[in-house]
N, C-alpha and C positions, 0 to 999 in steps of 0.2 A: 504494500500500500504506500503510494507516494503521501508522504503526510506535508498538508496545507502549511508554507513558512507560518502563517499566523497563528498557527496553533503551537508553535514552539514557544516552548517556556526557557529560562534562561536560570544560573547558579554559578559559585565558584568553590572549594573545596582547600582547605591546608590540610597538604598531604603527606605524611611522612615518610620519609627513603626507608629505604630497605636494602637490606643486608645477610647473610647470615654469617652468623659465630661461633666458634664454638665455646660450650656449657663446660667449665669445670668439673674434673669430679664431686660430687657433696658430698663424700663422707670419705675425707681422708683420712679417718682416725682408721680404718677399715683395714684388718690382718693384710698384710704382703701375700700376693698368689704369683703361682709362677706364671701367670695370664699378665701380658700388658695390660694396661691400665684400658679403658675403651672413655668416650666421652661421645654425648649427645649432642645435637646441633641443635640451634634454637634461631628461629626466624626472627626479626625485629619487624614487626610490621608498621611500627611510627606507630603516634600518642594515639591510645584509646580514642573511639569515635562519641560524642557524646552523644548520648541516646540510645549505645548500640544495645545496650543489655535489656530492654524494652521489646527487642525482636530477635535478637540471638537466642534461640530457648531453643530445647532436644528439638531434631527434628522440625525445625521451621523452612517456611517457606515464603522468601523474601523477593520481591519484584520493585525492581526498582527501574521508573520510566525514567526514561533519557532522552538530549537532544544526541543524535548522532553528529558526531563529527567533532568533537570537545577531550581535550585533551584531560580535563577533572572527573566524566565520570567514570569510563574505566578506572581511573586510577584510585574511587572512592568502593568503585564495586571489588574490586579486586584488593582493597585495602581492609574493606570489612570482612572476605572473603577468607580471610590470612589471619583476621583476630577470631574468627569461627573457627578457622580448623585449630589456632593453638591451642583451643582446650582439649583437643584431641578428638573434638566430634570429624566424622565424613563429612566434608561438604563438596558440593558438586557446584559450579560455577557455570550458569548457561548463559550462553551468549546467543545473539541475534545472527546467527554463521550458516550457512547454506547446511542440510543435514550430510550431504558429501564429503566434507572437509573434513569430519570428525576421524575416517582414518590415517589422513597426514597431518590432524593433530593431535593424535594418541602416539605417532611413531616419531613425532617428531618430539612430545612433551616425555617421552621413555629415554629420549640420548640425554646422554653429562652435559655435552656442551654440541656444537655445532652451526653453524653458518644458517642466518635467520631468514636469509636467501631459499633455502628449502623448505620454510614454513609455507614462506609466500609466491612459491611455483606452481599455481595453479589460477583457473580465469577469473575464480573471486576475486585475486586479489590484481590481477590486472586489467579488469574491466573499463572501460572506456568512460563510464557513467559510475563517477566513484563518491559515493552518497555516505560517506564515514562510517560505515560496519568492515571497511578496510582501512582505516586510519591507520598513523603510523603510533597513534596512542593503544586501538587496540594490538597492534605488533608487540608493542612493548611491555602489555600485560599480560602475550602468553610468553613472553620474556622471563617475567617476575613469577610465574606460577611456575613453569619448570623449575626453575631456580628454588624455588622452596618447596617443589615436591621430591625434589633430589635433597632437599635439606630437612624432610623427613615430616613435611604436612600432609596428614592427608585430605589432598584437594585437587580434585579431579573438574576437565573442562568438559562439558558438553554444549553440541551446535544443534540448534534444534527448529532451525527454518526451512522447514520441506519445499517453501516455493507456492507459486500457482496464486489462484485467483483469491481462494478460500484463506488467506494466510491468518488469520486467527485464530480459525478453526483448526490448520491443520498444526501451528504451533501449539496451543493449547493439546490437542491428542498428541502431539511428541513430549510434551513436558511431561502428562498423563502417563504416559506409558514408562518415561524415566522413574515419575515417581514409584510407582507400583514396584518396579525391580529395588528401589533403596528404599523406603519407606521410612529407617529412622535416620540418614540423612540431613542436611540442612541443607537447602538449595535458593540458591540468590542467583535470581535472573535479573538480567540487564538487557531491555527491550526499547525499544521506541516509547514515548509516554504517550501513545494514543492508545496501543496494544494493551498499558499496562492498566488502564483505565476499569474502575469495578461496575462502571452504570450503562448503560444500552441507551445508541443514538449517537449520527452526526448528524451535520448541518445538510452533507450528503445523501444520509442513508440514515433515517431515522429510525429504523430496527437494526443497526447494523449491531452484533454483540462483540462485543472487542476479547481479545484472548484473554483477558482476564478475569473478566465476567463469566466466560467458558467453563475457568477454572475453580470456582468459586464452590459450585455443587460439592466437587471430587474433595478441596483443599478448603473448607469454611474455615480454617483461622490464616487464612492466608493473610499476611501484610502485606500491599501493594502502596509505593512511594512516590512522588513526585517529584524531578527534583526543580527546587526553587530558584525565581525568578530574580533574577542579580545581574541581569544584562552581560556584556561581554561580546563574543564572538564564536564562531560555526563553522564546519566545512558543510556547505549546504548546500541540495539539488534542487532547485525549484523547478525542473519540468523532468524530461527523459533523452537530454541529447548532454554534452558531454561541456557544453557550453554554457551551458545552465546551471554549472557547477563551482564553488570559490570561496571562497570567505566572505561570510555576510555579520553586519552586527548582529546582536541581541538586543532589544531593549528590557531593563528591567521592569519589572511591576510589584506594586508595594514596598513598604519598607526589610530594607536589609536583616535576614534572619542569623541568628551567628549558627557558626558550622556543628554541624552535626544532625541528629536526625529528630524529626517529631513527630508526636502522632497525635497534632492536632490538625481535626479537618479544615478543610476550608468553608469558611460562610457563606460564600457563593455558588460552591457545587460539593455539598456535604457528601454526596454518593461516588464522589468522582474515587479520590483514593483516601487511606486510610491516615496517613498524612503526608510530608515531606521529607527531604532530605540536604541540607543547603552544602555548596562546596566555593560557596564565594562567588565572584564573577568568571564566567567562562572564558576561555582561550579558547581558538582553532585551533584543529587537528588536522593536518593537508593528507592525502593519500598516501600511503608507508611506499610505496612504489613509485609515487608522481605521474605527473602526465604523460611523462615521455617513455615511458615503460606500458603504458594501458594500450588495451589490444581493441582496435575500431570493429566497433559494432557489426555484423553482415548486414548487405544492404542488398 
């Protein structure tokens, strides 16, 4: 679904680096074995998210709408994504990703290290019409999740955009079906915020059900997020040709919320989401590839 520039919402996010380290041993008073010593790695995923312990519970299921093309919010979903798995829960991190890719991002998030040049060999991410779900922010967050699933998270990515007309529909039954295989899981999706949306109706299609409304039956304590309105900047597609693609402002609307998450509705469309998520003012994210790499549409 091409989603309407006016219906993007805008935020900005303080985000904290990451790292991993390693964990001292903790109990050096511990008899000498003829075993070397072993040590744990520990992620840094940067300062607590505030708010996050509101939706981090066993087993939750977190959706959080975005503008595509912004360099904060990958970096806020993959940030809360990395404070979930350090308690040691599963958590699966679904992304807005053609459901094809999931095998060259399973083989490519299994190696130590490797050339990020292989993540991004295929026509996702050289598409001609590059609408930010190939951004070089999200490159960079299956960057960050290898990196801390080799440093002993466990956090697993999944793609779960089958494509076609029905794209609500068919993302909500691939999230469905994820669920069902991991059940107690934590899964934080990171989708378009039209998709993420809990209430039925656009301006277009006034029955339209958005995938998260889909989801709601299967998932009633689902938390679904918006994220907040702090102006900034976009890699944005406003039509379907390749031209129509670039860095657009934001503008903000209402007063500046401080970072982190809430779950206070909004008074204007209480049914929309459950609350928000602020990351400050937006940056643009250009395509991980650029222009000169994207492969011309057939004509």
């Amino acid at each position: 679904m091409r989603l309407p520039l006016r219906y993007l919402l805008a935020a900005t996010v303080a985000l904290g680096g990451c790292r991993t380290t390693p964990e001292a041993p903790t109990t050096p008073e511990a008899p000498a074995t003829s075993e070397a010593p072993t040590t744990k790695p520990r992620v840094d995923c940067g300062p607590a998210i505030p708010g996050m312990e509101a939706v981090l519970k066993p087993s939750a299921f977190v959706v959080l709408g975005e503008i595509h093309g912004t360099q904060e919010a990958p970096a806020f979903a993959t940030r809360l994504a990395c404070h979930a798995a350090s308690t040691g829960q599963p958590v699966r991190l679904a992304l807005e990703l053609p459901v094809e890719e999931q095998p060259r991002l399973d083989a490519w998030l299994a190696k130590q290290d490797g050339d990020a040049r292989e993540l991004t060999d295929s026509a996702f991410w050289r598409r001609e019409v590059q609408d930010g779900r190939s951004s070089e922010a999200m490159k960079q967050l299956l960057v960050r999740v290898r990196d801390w699933r080799h440093a002993g998270l466990p956090l697993q990515v999944l793609a779960f955009d089958p494509g076609g007309k029905e794209r609500d529909t068919t993302m909500a039954d691939q999230l469905l079906k994820a669920r069902s295989e991991a059940r107690a899981d934590t899964f934080i999706v990171l989708v378009g915020n039209l998709h993420a949306r809990r209430d039925v109706g656009a301006p277009w299609n006034p029955s339209l059900e958005f995938m998260t409304h889909r989801l709601l039956q299967a998932e009633p304590g689902l938390v679904a997020l918006d994220i907040a309105p702090e102006g900034g900047s976009a890699w944005i597609c406003r039509g379907m040709t390749a031209d129509t693609c670039g860095q657009q402002s934001l503008r903000s609307r209402g007063a500046a919320q401080p970072p982190g998450i809430s779950l206070q509705k909004s008074a204007d469309a209480p049914d929309r989401y459950d609350g928000s998520y602020s990351v400050g003012a937006l940056s643009a994210s250009p395509p991980a590839l650029g222009a000169s790499t994207a492969t011309p549409a057939p004509r």
